[in-house]
C-alpha positions in Angstrom: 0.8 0.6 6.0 3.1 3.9 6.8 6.5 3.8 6.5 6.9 3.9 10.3 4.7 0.9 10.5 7.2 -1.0 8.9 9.9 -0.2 11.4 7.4 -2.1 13.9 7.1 -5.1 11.4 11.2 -5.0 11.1 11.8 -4.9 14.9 9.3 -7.5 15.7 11.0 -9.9 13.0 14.2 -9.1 14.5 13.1 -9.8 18.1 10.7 -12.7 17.4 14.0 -14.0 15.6 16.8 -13.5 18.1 14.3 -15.1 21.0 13.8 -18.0 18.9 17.2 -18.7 18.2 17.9 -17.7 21.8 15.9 -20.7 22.8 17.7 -22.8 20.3 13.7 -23.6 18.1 14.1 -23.8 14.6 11.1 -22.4 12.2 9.5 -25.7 12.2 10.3 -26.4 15.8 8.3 -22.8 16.8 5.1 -23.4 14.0 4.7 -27.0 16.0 4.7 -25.3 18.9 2.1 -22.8 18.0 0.3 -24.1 15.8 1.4 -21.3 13.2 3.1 -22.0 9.5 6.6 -22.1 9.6 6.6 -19.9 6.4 4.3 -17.3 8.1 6.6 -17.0 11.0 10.0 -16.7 8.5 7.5 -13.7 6.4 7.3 -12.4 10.4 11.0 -12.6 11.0 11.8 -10.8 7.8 9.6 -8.1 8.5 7.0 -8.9 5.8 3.9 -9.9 8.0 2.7 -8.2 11.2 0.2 -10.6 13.5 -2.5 -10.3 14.7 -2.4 -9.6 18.5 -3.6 -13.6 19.5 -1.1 -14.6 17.0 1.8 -12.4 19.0 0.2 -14.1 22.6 0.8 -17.7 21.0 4.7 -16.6 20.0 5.4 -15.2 22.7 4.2 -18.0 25.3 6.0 -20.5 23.3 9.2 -18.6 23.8 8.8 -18.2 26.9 7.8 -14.4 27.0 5.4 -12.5 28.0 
């Protein structure tokens, strides 16, 4: 990946982060809900994993987003 790619990776961690917390959902709370390892989603918070779009539609209608 570039180096600008990981900017992307780093801001989507820090949103999908401050939405989850934001609708009080812990890691394992948020990987019930979509169906999504709890570790995968913390290597998504801390900027280390990017998903795939599908992956970003299940987060997101969990939270509540669109």
């Amino acid at each position: 990946m570039r180096s600008h790619d990981s900017k992307y990776k780093i801001i989507l961690g820090f949103k999908l982060k401050h939405f989850r917390l934001q609708a009080d959902l812990s890691l394992q709370e948020l990987a019930r809900k979509t169906g999504l390892s709890f570790p995968y989603i913390s290597q998504i918070e801390q900027g280390k994993k990017y998903p795939k779009p599908e992956k970003i539609a299940l987060l997101g209608q969990a939270l509540g987003k669109s």
